[in-house]
Phi, psi and omega in degrees: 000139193250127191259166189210134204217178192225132188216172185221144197205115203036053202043051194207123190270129182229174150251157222210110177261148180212164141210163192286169177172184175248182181076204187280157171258150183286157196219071199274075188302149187238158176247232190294132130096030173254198165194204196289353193288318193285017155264011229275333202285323158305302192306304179287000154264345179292334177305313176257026156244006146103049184247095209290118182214172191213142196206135170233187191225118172316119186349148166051039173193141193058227189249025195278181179308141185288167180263196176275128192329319184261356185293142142305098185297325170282349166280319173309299185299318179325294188308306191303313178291335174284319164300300181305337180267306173296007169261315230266264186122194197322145213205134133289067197303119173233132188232152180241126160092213191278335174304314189271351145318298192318288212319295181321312178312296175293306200314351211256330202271118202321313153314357179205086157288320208302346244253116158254114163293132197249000000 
């Protein structure tokens, strides 16, 4: 069952689709103008192989806080995907879109070593 929580990740409120599993957990980024949902039919397969995953909705987009007018989104996703991957810990990043930017993006940044881009 894909469960749905509220979670705040460098001061910025999302929501969090998650199931339960064993292993690194999947870490699913969505891209432009989507949200967590379009994982939810993946989640559930990952579910019933018993693989513990997560899919949020990314600043400004789906139902987490919009973004600030003037901001600059990709440092903003930077900061957000960093935080979040440290509450998370070691990860496996699956990104579609401005999602596999984030990934790619932390990955390259030495603090988020933990970061593999799928």
């Amino acid at each position: 069952m894909i469960t749905e929580t509220r979670a705040s990740y460098n001061g910025v409120r999302t929501r969090v689709l998650s199931v339960a599993g064993s292993g690194i957990p999947l870490v699913l980024l969505h891209g432009f103008m989507d949200s967590a949902d379009t994982w939810r039919a993946l989640m559930a397969e990952f579910e019933a192989a018993g693989r513990a995953a997560i899919a949020v909705d990314l600043p400004g987009f789906g139902a987490a806080d919009a973004r600030e007018p003037d901001a600059m989104i990709v440092p903003r996703l930077d900061a957000f995907a960093d935080a979040l991957l440290a509450e998370v810990g070691p990860a496996v990043v699956i990104g579609n879109s401005l999602g596999a930017c984030t990934a790619v993006r932390g990955a390259r940044q030495p603090a988020a070593a933990r970061i593999r881009p799928r």
